[in-house]
C-alpha positions as CSV (number, residue, x, y, z in Angstrom):
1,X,70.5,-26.1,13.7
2,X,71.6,-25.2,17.3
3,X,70.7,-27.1,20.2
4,X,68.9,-23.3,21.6
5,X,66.5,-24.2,18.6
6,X,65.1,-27.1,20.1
7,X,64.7,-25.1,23.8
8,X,63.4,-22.0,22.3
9,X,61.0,-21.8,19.3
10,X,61.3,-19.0,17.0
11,X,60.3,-15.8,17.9
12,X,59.6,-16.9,21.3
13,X,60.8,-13.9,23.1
14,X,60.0,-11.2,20.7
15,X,56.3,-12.5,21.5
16,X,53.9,-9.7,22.8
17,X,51.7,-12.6,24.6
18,X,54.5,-14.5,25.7
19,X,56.0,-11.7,27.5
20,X,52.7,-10.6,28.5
21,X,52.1,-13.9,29.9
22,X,55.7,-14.1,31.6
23,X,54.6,-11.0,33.8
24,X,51.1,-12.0,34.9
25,X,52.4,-15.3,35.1
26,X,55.1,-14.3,37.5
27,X,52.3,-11.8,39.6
28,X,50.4,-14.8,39.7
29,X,52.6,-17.6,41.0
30,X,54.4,-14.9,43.9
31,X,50.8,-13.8,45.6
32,X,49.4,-17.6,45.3
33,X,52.4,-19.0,46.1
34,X,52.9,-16.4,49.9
35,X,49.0,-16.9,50.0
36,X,49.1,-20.5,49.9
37,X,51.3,-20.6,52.9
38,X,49.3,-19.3,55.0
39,X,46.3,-21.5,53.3
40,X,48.2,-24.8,53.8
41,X,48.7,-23.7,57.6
42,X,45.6,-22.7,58.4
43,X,44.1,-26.1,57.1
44,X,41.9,-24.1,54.5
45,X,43.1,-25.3,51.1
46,X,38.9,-26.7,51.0
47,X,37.9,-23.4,51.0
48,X,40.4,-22.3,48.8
49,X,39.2,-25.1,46.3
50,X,35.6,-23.9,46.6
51,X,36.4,-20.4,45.8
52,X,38.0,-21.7,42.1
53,X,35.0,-23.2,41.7
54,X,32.9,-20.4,42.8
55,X,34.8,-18.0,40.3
56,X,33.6,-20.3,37.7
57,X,29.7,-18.6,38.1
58,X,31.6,-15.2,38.2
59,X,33.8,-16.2,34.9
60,X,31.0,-17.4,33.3
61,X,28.7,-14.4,34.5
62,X,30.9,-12.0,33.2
63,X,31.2,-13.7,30.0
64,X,27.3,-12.8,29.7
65,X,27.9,-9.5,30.6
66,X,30.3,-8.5,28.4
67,X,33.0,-7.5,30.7
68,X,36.6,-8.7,31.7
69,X,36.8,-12.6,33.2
70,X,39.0,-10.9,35.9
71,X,35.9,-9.0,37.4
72,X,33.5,-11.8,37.5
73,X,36.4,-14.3,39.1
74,X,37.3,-11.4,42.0
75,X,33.6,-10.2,43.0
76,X,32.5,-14.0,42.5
77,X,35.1,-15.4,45.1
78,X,34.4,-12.1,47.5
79,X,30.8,-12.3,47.7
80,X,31.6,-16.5,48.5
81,X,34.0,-15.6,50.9
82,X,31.6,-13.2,52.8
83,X,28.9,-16.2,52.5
84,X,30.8,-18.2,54.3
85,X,31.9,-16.2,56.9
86,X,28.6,-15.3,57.2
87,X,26.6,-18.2,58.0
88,X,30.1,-20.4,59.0
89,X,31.2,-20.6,63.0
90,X,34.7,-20.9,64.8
91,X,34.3,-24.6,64.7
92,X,36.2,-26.1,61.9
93,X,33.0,-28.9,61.1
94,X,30.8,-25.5,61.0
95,X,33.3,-23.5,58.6
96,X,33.2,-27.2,56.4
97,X,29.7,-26.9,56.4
98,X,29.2,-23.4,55.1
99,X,31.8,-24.1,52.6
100,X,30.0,-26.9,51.1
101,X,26.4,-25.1,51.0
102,X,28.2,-22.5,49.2
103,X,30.2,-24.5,46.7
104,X,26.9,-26.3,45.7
105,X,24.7,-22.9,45.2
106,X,27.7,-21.5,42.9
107,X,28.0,-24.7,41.0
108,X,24.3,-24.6,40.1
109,X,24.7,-21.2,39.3
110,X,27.9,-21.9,37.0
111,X,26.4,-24.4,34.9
112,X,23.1,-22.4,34.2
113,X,25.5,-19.4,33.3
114,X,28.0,-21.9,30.9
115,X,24.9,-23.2,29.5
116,X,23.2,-19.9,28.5
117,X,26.9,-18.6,27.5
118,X,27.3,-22.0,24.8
119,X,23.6,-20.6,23.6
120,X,24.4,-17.0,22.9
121,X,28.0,-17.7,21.6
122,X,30.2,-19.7,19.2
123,X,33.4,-19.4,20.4
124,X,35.2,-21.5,23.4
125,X,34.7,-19.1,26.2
126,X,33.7,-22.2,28.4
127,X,37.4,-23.9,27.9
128,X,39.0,-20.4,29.0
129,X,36.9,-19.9,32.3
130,X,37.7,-23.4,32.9
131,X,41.2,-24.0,32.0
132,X,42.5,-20.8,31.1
133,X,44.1,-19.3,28.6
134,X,47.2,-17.2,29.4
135,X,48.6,-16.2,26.1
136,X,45.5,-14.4,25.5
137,X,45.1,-11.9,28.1
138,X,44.6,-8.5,27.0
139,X,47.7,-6.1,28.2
140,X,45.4,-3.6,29.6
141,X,44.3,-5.8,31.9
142,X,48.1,-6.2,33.2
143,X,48.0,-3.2,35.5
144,X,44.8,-4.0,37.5
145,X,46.1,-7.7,37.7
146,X,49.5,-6.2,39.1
147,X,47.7,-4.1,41.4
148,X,45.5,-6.7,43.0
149,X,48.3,-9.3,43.4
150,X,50.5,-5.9,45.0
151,X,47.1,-5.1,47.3
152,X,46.8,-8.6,48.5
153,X,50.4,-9.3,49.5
154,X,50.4,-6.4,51.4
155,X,47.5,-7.0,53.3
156,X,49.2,-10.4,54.2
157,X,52.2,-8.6,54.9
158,X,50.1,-6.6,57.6
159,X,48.6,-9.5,59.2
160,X,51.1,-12.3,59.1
161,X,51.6,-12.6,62.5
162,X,47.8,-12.6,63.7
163,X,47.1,-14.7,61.0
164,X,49.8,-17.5,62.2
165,X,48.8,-16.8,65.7
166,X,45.0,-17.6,64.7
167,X,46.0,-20.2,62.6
168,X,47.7,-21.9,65.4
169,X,45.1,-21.2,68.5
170,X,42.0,-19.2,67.6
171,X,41.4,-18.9,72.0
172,X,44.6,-17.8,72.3
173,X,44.3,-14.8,69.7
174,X,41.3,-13.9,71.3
175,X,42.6,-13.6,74.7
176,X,45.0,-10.9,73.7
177,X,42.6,-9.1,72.1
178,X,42.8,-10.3,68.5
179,X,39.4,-9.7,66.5
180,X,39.6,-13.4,65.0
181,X,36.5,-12.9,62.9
182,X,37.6,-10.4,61.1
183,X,40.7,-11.6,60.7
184,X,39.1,-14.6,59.3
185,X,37.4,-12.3,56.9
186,X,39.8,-10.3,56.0
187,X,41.9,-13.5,54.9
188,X,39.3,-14.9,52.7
189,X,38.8,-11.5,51.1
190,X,42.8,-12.2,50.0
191,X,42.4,-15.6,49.3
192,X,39.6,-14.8,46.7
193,X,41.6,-12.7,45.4
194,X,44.5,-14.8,44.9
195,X,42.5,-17.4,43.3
196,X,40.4,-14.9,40.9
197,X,44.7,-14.0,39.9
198,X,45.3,-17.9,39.3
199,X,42.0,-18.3,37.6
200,X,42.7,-15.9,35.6
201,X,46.1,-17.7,34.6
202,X,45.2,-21.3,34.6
203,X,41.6,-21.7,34.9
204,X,39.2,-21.6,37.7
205,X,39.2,-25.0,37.8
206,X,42.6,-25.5,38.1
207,X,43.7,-22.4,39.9
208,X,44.0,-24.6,43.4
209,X,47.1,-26.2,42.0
210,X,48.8,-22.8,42.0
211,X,47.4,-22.0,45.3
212,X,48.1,-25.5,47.0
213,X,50.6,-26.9,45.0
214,X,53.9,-24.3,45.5
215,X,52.9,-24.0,49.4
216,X,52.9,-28.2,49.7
217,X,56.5,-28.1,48.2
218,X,57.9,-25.2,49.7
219,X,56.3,-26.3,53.9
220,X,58.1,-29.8,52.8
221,X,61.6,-28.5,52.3
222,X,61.7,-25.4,54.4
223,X,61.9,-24.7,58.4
224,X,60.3,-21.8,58.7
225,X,56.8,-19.6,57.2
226,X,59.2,-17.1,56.1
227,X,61.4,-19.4,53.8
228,X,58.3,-21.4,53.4
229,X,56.5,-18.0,51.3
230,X,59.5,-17.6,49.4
231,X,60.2,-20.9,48.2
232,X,57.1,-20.9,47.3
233,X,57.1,-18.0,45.4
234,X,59.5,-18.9,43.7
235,X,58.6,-22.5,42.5
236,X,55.2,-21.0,41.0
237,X,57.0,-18.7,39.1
238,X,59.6,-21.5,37.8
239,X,56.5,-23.8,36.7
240,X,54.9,-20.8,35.5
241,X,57.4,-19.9,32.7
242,X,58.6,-23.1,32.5
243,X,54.7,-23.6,31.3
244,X,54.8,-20.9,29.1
245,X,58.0,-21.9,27.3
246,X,57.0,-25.8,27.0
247,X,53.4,-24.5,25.5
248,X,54.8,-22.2,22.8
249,X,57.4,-24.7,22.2
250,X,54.5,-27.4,21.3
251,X,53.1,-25.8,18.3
252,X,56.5,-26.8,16.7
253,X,56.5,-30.4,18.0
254,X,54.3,-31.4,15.2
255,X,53.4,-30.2,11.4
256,X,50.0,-29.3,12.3
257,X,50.6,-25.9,14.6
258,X,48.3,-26.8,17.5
259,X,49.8,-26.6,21.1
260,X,49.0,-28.3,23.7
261,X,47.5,-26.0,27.0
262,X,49.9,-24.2,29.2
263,X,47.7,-24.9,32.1
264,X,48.6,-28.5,31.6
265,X,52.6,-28.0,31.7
266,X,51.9,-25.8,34.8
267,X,50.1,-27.8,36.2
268,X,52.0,-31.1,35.7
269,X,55.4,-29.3,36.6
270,X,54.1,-28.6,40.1
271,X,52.7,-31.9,40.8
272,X,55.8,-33.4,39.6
273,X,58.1,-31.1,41.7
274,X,55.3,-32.1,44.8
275,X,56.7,-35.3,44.0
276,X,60.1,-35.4,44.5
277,X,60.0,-33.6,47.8
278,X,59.6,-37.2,48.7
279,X,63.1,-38.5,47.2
280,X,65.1,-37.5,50.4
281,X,68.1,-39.3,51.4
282,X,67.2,-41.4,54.5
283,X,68.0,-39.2,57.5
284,X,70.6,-40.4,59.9
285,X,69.6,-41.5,63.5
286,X,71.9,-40.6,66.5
287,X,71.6,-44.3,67.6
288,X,70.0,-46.6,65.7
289,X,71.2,-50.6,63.9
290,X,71.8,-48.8,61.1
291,X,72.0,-45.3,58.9
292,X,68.8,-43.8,58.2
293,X,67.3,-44.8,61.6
294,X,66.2,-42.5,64.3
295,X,67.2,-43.3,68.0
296,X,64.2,-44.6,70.2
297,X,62.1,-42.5,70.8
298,X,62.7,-39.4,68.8
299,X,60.1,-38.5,66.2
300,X,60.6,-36.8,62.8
301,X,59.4,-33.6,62.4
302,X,57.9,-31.7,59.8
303,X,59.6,-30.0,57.4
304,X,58.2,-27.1,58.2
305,X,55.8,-25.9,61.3
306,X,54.0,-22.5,61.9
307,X,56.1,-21.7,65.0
């Protein structure tokens, strides 16, 4: 038996949901990973947060209505977004605020809706909204997933600068003209749709870590926004099919056939790549006792800034 076997189950890639689950895997982990970037810099991965949990009540309402998951995440996190636009302000305490009143209405919402979906059915449709369940995504719903990724990450494209230049001073945009509000909206309009994509892939209640997780790593080891979005990119995708491939393979780690979640392996895989951002080499100071020690007076800067 080859060494391959052990890598690669059987029949892993002549598998319809495998390869199914390879391409919304990888249209997943490139639109959260450019639209986490931005997240991370902006200082709104809470918001991002609350919309996962809000596209749990959308999830879990569309579950009752008979139609896709997808659907309920998207116009779930849109109508949160406007909400807190809506009754948020500028201020950062005020945008918190709004956030939070939101996040507990949806919640409340969610569990009625999980509760009355448990009633009226007997199979596990709570442990897909939840934690997801990519291997089971119907291939007709590829396309509109493609296209909503495709949408949002060109909107981005469009407002990359304004969005940096809000992100950095919201006065400052505004004094050359920039609508900031609607920038603002127009943002959270993409971020809800990137989470309803990771949702859709891992769970609502773990879609954050696709969000977040990728745009942590990549703003630790990159200079610049630019490099930042593409190392991002790609280090979702690499958890995502290294996810996928560790999942199938677990069916054939034991006699029984069960395997353990792909969330979990996608998850774990971009914590522990989080962590070892932090094994550097000690950086070399120009003057110092000793290697590894910066010269009075000069700080360390981040791996990364918005400028």
């Amino acid at each position: 038996m080859s060494f391959w076997h052990y890598i690669i189950g059987p029949g892993l890639l002549s598998s319809e949901p495998v390869r199914t689950a390879a391409l919304v895997g990888t249209v997943v982990a490139v639109t959260s990973g450019v639209i986490g970037v931005f997240t991370v810099i902006r200082g709104q991965s809470f918001a991002g947060h609350s919309l996962a949990d809000v596209a749990t009540t959308g999830g879990a309402g569309a579950f009752l209505a008979g139609i896709s998951q997808f659907w309920g995440f998207l116009l779930a996190g849109i109508a949160g977004a406007a909400l807190m636009e809506l009754i948020g302000v500028q201020r950062r305490r005020g945008r918190d605020v709004a956030t939070g009143v939101v996040l507990g209405a949806a919640l409340g919402a969610a569990a009625l809706f999980l509760y009355l979906g448990t009633q009226s059915s007997s199979n596990n449709s709570t442990f897909s909204i939840l934690f997801g369940s990519i291997f089971v995504i119907s291939p007709g719903t590829v396309p509109v997933l493609v296209v909503s990724g495709a949408l949002a990450l060109i909107v981005v494209a469009v407002l990359s600068r304004v969005l940096l230049l809000t992100a950095l001073s919201p006065e400052l945009a505004a004094a050359r003209g920039v609508p900031v509000r609607a920038v603002g909206v127009a943002y959270l309009v993409v971020l809800a749709v990137a989470v309803s994509l990771s949702a859709v892939a891992i769970g609502a209640v773990l879609s954050t870590a696709l969000l977040v997780g990728p745009a942590a790593i990549a703003l630790r080891v990159t200079k610049s926004p630019g490099r930042a979005m593409a190392a991002a990119a790609l280090a979702g995708t690499a958890a995502t099919w290294l996810g996928v491939l560790l999942a199938y393979d677990s069916y054939y780690w034991t006699s029984d056939g069960r395997g353990w979640p792909v969330s979990f392996f996608i998850v774990a895989l971009i914590v522990l790549g989080y962590l070892l951002t932090y094994v550097r080499r000690p950086r070399r100071g120009r003057a110092g006792p000793g290697r590894g020690v910066p010269a009075p007076g000069e700080a360390e800067a981040p791996a990364c800034s918005p400028a």
